[in-house]
Biopython code that builds the backbone (N, CA, C, O; Angstrom):
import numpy as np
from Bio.PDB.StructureBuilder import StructureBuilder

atoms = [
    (1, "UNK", "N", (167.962, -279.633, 100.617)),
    (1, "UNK", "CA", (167.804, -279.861, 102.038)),
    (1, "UNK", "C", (169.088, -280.470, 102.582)),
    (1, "UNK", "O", (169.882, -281.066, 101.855)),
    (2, "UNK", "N", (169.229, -280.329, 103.655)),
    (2, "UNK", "CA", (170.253, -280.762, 104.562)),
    (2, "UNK", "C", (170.002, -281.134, 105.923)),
    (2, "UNK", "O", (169.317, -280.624, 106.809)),
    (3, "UNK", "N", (170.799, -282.252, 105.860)),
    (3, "UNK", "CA", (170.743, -283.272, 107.315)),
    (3, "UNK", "C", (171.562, -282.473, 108.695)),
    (3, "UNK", "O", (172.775, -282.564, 108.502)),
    (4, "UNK", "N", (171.398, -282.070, 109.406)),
    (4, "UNK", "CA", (172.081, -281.858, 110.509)),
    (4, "UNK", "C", (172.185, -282.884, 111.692)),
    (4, "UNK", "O", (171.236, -283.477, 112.205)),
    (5, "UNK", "N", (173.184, -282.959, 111.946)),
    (5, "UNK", "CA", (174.055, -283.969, 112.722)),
    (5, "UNK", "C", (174.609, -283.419, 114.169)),
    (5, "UNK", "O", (175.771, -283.136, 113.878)),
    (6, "UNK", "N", (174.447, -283.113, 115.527)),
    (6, "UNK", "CA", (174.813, -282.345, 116.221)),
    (6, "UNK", "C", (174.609, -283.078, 117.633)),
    (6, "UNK", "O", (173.668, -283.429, 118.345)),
    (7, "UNK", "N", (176.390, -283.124, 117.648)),
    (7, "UNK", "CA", (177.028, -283.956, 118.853)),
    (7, "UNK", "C", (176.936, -282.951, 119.829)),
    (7, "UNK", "O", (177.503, -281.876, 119.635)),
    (8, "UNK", "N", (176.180, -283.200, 121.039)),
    (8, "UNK", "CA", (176.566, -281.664, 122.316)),
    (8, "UNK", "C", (176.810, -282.498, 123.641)),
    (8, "UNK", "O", (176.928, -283.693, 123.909)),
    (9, "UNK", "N", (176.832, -281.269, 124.362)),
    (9, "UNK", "CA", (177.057, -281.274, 126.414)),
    (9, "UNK", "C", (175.576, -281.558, 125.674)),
    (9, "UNK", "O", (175.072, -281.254, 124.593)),
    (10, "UNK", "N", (175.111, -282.410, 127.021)),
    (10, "UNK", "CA", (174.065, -282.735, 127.369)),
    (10, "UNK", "C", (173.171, -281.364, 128.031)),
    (10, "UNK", "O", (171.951, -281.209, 127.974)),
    (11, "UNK", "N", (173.955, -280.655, 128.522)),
    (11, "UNK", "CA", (173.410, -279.426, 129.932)),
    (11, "UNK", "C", (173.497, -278.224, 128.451)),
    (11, "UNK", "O", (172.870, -277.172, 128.569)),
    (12, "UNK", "N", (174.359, -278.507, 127.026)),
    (12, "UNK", "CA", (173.909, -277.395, 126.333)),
    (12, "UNK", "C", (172.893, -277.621, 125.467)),
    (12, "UNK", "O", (172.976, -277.115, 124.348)),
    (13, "UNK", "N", (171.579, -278.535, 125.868)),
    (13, "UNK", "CA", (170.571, -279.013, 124.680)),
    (13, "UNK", "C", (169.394, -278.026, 124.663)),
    (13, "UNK", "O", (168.827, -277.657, 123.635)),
    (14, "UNK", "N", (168.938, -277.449, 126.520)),
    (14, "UNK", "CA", (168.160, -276.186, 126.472)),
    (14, "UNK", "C", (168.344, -274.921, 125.398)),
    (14, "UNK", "O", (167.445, -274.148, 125.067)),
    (15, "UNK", "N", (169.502, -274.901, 125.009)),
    (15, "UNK", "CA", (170.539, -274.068, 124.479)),
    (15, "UNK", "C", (170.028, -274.207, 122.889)),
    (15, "UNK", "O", (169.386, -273.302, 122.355)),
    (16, "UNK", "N", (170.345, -275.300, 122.277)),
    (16, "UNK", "CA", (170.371, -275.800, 121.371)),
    (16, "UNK", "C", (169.062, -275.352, 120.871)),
    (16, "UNK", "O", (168.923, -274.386, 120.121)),
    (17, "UNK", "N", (167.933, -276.225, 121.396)),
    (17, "UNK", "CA", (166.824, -275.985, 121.262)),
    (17, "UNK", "C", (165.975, -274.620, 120.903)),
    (17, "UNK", "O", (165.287, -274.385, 119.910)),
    (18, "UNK", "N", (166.199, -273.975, 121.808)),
    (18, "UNK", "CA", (166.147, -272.272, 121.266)),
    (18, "UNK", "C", (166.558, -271.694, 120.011)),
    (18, "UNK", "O", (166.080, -270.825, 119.282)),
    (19, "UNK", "N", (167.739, -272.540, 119.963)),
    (19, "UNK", "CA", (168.222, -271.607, 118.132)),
    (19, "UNK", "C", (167.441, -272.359, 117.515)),
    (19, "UNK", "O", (167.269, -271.841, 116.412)),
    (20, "UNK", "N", (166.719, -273.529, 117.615)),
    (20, "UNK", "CA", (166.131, -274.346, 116.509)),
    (20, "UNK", "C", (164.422, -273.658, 116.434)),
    (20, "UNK", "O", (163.917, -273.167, 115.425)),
    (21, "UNK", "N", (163.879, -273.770, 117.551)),
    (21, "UNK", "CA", (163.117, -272.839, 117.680)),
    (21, "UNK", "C", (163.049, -271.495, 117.048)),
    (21, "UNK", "O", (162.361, -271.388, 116.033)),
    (22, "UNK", "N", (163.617, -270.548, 117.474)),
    (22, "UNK", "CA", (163.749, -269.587, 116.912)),
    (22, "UNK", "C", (164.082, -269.565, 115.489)),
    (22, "UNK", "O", (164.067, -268.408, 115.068)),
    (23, "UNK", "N", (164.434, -270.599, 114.429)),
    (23, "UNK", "CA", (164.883, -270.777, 113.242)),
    (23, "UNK", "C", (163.484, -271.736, 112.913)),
    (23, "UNK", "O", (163.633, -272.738, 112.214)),
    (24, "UNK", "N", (162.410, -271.457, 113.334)),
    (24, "UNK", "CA", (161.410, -271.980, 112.883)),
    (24, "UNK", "C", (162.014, -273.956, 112.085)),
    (24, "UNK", "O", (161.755, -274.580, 111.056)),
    (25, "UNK", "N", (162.731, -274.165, 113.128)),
    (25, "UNK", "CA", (163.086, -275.830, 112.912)),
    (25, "UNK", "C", (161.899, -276.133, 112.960)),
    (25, "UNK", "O", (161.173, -275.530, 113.749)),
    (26, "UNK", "N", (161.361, -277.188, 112.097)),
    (26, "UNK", "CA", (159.494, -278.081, 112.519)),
    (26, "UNK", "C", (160.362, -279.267, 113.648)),
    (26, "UNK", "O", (160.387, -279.079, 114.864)),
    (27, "UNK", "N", (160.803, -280.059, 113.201)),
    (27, "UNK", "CA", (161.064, -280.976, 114.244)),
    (27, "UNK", "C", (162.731, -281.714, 114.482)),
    (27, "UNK", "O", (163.690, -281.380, 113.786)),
    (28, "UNK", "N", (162.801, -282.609, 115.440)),
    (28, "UNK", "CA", (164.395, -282.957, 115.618)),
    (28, "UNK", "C", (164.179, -284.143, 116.241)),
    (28, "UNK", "O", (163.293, -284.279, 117.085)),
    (29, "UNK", "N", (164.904, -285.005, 115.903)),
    (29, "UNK", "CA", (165.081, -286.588, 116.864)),
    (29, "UNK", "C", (166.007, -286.215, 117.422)),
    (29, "UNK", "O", (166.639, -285.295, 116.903)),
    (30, "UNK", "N", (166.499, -286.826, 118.809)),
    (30, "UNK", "CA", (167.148, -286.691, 119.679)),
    (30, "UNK", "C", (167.446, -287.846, 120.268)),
    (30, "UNK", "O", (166.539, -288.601, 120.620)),
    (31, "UNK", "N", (169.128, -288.241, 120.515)),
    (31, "UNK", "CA", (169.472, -289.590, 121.242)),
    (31, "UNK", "C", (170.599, -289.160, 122.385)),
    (31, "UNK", "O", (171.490, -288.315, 122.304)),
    (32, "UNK", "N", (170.259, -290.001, 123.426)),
    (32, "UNK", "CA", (171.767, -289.849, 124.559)),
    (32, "UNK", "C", (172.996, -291.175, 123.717)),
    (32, "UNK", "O", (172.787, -292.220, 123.101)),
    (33, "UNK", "N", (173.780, -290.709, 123.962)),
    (33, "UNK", "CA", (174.868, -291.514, 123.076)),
    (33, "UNK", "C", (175.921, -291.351, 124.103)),
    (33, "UNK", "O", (175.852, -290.682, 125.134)),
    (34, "UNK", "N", (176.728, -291.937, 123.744)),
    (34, "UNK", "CA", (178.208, -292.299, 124.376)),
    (34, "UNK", "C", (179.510, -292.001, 123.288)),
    (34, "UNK", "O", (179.311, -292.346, 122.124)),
    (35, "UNK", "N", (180.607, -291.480, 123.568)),
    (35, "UNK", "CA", (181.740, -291.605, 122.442)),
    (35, "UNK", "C", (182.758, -290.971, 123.529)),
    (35, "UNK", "O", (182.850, -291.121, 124.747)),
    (36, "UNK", "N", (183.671, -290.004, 122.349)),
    (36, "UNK", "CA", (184.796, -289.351, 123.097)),
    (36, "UNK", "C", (185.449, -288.823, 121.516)),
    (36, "UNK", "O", (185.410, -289.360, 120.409)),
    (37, "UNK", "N", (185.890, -287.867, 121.871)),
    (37, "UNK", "CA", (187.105, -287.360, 120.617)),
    (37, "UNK", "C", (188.590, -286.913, 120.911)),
    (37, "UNK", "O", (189.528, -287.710, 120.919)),
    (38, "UNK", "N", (188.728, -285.370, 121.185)),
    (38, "UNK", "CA", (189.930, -285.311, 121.388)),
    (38, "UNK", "C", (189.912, -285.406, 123.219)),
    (38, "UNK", "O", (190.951, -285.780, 123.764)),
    (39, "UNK", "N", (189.076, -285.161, 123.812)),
    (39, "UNK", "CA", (188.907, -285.233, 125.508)),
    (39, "UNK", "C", (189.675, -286.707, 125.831)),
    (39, "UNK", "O", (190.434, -286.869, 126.786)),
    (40, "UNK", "N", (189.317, -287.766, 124.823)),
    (40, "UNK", "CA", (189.760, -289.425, 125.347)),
    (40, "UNK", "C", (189.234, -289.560, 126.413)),
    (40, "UNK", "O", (190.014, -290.180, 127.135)),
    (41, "UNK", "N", (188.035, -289.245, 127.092)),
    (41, "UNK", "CA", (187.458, -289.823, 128.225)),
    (41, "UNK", "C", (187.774, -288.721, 129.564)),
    (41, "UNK", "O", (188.040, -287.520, 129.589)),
    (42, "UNK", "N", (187.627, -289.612, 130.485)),
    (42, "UNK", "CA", (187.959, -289.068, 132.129)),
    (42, "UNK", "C", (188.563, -290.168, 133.090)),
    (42, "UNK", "O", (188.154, -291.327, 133.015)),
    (43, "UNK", "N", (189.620, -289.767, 134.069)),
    (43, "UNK", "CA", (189.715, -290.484, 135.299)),
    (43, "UNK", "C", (188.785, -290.000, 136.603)),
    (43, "UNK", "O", (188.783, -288.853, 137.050)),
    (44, "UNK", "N", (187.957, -291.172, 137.143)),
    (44, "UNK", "CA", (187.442, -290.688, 138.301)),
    (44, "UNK", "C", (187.535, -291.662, 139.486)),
    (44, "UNK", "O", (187.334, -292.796, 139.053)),
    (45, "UNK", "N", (187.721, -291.668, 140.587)),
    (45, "UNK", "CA", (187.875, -292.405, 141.459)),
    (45, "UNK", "C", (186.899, -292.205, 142.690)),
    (45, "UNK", "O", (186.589, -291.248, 143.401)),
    (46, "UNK", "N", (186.472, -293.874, 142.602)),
    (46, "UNK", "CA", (185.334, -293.778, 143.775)),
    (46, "UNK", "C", (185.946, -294.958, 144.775)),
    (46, "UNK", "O", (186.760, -295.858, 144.568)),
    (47, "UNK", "N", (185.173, -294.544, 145.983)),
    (47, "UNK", "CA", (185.894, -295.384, 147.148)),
    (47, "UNK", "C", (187.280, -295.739, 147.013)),
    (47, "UNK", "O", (187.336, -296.968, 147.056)),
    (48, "UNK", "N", (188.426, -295.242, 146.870)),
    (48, "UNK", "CA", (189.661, -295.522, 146.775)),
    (48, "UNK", "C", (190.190, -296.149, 145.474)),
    (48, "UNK", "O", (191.333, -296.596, 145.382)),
    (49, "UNK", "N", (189.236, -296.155, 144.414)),
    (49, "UNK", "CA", (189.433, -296.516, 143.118)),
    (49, "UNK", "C", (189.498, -296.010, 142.069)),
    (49, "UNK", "O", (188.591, -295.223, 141.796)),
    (50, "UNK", "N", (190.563, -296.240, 141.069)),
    (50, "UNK", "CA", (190.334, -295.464, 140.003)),
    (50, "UNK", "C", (190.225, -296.092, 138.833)),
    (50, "UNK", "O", (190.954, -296.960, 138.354)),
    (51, "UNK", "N", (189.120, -295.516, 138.344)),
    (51, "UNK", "CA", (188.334, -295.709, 137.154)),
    (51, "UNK", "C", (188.837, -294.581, 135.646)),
    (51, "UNK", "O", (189.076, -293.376, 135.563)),
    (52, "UNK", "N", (188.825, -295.676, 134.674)),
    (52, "UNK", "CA", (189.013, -294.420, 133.146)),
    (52, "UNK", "C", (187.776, -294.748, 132.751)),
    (52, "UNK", "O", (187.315, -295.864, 132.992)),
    (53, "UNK", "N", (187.019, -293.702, 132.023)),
    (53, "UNK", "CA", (185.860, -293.564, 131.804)),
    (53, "UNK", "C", (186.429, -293.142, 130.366)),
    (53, "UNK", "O", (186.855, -292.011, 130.131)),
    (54, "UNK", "N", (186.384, -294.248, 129.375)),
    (54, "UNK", "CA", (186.421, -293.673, 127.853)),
    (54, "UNK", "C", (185.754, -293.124, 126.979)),
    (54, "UNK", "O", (186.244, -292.684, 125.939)),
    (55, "UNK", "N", (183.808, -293.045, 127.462)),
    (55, "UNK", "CA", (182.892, -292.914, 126.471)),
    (55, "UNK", "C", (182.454, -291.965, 127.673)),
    (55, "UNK", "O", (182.326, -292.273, 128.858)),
    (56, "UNK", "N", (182.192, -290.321, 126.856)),
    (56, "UNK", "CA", (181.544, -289.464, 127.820)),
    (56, "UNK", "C", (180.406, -289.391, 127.260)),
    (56, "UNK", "O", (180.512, -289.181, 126.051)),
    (57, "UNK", "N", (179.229, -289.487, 127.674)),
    (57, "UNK", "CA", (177.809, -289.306, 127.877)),
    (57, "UNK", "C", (177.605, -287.344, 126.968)),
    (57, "UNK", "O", (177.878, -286.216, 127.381)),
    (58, "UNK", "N", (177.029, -287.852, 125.698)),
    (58, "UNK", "CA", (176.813, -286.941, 124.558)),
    (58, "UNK", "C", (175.139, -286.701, 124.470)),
    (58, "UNK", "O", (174.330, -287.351, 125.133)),
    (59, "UNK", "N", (174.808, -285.678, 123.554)),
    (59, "UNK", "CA", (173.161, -285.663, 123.038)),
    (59, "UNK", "C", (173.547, -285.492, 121.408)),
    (59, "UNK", "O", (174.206, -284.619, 120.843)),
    (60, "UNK", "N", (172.832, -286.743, 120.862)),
    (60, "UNK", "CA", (173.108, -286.705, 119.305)),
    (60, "UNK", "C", (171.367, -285.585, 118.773)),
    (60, "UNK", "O", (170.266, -286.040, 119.084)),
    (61, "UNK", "N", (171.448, -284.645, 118.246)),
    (61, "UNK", "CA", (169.996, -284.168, 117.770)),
    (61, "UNK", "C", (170.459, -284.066, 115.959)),
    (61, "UNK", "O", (171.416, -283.449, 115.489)),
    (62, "UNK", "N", (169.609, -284.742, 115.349)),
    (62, "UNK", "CA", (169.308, -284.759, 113.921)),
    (62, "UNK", "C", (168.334, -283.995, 113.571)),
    (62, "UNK", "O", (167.198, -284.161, 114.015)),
    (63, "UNK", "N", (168.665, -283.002, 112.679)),
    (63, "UNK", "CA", (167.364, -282.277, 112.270)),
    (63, "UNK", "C", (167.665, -282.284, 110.709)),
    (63, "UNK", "O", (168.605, -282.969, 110.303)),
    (64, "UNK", "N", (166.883, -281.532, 109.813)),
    (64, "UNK", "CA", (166.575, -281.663, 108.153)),
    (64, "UNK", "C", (166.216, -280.404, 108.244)),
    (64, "UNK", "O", (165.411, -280.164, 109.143)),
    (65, "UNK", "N", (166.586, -279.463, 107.548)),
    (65, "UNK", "CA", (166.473, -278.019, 106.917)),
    (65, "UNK", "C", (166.986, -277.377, 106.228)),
    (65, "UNK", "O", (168.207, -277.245, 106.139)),
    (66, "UNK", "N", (165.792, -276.604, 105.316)),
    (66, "UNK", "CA", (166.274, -276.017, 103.793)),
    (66, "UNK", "C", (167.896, -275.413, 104.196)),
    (66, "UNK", "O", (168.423, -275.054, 105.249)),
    (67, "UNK", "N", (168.303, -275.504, 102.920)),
    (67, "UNK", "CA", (169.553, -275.218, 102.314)),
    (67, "UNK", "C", (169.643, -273.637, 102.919)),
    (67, "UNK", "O", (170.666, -273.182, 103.429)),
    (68, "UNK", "N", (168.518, -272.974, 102.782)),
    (68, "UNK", "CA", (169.288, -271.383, 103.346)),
    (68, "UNK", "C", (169.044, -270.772, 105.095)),
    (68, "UNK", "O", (169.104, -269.697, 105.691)),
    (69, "UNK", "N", (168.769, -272.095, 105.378)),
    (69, "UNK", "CA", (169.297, -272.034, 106.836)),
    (69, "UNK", "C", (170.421, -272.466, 107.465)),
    (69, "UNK", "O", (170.591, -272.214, 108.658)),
    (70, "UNK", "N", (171.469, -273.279, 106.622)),
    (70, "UNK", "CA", (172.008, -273.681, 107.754)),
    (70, "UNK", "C", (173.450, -272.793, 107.852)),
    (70, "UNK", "O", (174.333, -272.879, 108.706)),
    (71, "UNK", "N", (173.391, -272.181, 107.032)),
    (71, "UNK", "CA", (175.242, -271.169, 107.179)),
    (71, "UNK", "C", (174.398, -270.548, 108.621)),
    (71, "UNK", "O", (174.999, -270.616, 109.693)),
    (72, "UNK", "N", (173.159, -270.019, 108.584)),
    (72, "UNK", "CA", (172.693, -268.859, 109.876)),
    (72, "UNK", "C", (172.569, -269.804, 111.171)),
    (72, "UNK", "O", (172.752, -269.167, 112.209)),
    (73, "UNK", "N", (172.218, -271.601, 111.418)),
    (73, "UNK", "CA", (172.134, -272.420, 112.416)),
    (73, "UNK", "C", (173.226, -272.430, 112.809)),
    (73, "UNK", "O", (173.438, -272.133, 113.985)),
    (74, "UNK", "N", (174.671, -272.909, 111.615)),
    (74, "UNK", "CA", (175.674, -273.012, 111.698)),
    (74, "UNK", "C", (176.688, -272.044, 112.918)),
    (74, "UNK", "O", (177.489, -272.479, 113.745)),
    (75, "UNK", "N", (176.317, -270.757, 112.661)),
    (75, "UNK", "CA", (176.792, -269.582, 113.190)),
    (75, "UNK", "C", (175.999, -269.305, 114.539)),
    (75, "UNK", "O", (176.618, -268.786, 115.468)),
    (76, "UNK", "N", (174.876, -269.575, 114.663)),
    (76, "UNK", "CA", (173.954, -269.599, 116.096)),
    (76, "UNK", "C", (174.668, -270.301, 117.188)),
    (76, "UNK", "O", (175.025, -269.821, 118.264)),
    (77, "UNK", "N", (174.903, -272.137, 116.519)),
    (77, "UNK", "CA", (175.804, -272.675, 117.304)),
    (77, "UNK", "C", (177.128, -272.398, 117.657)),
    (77, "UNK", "O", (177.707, -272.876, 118.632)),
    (78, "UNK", "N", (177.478, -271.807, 117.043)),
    (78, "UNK", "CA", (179.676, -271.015, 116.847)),
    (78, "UNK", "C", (179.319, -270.502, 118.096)),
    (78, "UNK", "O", (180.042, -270.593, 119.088)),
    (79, "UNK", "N", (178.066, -269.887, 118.073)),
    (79, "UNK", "CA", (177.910, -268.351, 119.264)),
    (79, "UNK", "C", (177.588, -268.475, 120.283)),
    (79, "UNK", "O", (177.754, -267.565, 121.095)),
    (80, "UNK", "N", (176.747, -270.179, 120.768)),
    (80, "UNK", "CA", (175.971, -269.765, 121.798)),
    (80, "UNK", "C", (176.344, -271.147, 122.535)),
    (80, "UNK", "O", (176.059, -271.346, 123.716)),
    (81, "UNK", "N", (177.115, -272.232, 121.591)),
    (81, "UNK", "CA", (176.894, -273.511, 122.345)),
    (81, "UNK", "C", (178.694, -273.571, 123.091)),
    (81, "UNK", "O", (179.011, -274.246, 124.071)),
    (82, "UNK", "N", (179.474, -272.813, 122.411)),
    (82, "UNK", "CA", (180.815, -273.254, 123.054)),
    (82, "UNK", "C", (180.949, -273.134, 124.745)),
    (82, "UNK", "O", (180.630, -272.094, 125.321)),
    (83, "UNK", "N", (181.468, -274.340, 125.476)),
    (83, "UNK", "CA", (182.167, -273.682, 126.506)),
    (83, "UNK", "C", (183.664, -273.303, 126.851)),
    (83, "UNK", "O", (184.229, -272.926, 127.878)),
    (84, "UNK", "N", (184.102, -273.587, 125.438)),
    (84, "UNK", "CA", (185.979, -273.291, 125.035)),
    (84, "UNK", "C", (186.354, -274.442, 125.971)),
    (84, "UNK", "O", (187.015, -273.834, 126.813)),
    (85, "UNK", "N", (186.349, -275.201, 126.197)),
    (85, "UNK", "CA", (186.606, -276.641, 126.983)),
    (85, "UNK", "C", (187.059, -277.603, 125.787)),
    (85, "UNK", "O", (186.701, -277.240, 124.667)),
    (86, "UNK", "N", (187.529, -278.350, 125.849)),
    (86, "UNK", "CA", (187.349, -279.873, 125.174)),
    (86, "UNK", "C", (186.348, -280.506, 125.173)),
    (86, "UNK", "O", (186.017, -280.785, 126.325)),
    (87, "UNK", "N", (185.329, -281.085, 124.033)),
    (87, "UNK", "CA", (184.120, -281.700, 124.293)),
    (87, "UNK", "C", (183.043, -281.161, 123.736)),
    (87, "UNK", "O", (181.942, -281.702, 123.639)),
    (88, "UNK", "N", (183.410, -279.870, 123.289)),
    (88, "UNK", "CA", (182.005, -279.074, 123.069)),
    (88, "UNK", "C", (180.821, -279.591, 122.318)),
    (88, "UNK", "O", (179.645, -279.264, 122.473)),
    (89, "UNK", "N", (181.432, -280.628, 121.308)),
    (89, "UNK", "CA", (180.985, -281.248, 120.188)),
    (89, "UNK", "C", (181.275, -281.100, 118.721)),
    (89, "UNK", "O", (182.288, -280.552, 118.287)),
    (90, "UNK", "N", (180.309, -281.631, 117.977)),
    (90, "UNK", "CA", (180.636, -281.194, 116.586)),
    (90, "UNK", "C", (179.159, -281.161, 115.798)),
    (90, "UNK", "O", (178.139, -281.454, 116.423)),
    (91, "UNK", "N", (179.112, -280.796, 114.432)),
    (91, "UNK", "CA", (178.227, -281.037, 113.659)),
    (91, "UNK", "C", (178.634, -281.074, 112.616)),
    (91, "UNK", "O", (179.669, -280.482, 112.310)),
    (92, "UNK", "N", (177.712, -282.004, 111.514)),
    (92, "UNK", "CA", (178.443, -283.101, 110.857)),
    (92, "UNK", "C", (176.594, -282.379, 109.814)),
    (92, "UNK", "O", (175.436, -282.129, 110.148)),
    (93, "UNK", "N", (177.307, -282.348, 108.705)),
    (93, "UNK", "CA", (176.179, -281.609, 107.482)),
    (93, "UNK", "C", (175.798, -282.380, 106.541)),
    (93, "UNK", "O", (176.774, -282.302, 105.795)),
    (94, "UNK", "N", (175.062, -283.087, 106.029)),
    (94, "UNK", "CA", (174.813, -284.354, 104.799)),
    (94, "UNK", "C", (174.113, -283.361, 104.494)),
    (94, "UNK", "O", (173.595, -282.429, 105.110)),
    (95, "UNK", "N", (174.210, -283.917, 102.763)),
    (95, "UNK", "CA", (173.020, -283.752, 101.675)),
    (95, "UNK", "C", (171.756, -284.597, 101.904)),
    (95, "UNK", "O", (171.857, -285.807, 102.109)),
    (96, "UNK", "N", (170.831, -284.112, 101.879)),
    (96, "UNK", "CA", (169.758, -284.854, 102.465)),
    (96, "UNK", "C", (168.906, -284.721, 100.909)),
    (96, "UNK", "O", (168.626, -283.605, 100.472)),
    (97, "UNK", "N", (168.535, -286.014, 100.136)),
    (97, "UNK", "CA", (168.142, -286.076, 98.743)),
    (97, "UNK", "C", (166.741, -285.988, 98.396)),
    (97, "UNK", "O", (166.452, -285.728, 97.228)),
    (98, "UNK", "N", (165.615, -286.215, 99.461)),
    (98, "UNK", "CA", (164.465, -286.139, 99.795)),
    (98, "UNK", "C", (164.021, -286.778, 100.800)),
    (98, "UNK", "O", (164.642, -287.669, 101.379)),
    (99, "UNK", "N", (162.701, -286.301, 101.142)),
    (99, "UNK", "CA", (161.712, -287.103, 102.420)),
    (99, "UNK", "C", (160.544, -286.798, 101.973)),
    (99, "UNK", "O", (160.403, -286.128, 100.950)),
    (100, "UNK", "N", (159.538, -287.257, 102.694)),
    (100, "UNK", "CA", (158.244, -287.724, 102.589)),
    (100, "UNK", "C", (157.873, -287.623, 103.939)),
    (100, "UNK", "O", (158.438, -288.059, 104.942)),
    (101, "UNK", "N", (156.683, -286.886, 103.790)),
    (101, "UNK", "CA", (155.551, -287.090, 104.921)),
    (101, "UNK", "C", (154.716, -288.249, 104.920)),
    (101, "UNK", "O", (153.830, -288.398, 104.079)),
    (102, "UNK", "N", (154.919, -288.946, 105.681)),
    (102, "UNK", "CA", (154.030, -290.474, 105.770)),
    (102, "UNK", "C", (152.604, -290.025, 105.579)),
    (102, "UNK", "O", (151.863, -290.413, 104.675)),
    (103, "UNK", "N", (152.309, -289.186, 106.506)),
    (103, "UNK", "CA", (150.616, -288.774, 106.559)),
    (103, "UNK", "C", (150.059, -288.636, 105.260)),
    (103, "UNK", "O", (149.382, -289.344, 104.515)),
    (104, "UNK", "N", (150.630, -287.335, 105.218)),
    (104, "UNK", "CA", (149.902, -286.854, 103.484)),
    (104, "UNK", "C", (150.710, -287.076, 102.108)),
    (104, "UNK", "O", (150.196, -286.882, 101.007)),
    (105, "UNK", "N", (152.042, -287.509, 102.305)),
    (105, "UNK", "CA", (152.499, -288.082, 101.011)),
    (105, "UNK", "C", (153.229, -286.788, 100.457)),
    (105, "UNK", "O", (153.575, -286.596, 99.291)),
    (106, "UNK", "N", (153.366, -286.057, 101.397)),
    (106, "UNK", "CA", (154.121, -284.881, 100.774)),
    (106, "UNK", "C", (155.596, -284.734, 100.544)),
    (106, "UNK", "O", (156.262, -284.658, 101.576)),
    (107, "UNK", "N", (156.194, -284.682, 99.497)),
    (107, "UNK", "CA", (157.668, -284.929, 99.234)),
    (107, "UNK", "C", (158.206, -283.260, 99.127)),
    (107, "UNK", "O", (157.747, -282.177, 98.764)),
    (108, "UNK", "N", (159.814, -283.965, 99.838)),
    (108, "UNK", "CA", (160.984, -282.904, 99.270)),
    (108, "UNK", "C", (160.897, -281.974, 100.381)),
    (108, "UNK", "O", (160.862, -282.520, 101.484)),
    (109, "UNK", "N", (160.840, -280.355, 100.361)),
    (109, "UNK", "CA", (160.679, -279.379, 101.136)),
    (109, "UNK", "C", (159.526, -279.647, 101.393)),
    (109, "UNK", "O", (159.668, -280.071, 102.540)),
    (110, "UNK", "N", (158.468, -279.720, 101.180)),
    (110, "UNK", "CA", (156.810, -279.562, 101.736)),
    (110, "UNK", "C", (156.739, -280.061, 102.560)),
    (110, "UNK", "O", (155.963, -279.673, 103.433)),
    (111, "UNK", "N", (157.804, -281.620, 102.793)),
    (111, "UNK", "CA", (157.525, -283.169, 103.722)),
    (111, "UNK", "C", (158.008, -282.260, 105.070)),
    (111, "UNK", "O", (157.547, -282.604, 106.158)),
    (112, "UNK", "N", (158.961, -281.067, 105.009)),
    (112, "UNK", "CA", (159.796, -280.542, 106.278)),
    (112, "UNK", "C", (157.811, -279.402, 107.463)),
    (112, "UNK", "O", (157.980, -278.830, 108.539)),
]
sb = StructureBuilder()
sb.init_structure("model")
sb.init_model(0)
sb.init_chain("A")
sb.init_seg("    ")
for serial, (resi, resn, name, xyz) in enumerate(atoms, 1):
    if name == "N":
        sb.init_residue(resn, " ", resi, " ")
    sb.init_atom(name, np.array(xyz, "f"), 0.0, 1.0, " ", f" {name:<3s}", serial, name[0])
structure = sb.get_structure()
């Protein structure tokens, strides 16, 4: 199993969601987060002021799925999430060593 890690645009999570869906994903946690990478932020100026905005407003989604999905998730996202901009995000792949279903006690792949 494997951990998926997946930094996005906030406006590409409808997006997201669909390939996970459609890849029969069971479930995903999801956080609004803050950071920056190669973008380094934004200048914006309000009322005659200017502001640097270093941390742009991200969607972190974590999901867990068997080993022979993720080269095909991997490639869903290549295809559908870029906007060729700076920012697009990233995803970040761990070995994920086991889990457990709290309910029924079910370990490993079964727990997914």
């Amino acid at each position: 199993m494997k951990k998926l890690e997946i930094i996005i645009r906030p406006e590409k999570f409808e997006d997201l969601k669909k390939i996970l869906v459609d890849m029969k994903v069971s479930g995903m946690n999801i956080s609004n987060v803050m950071g920056y990478g190669n973008q380094m932020g934004y200048v914006e100026q309000y009322r005659g002021v200017v502001y640097n905005v270093n941390l742009v407003p991200k969607m972190k989604v974590e999901v867990i799925v068997r080993d022979a999905k993720v080269d095909t998730i991997l490639a869903r996202i290549a295809d559908v999430l870029p906007t060729g901009n700076v920012g697009d995000g990233k995803v970040f792949v761990y070995e994920c060593l086991d889990a457990m279903r709290i309910r029924t006690g079910a370990k490993g792949e079964d727990a997914l």
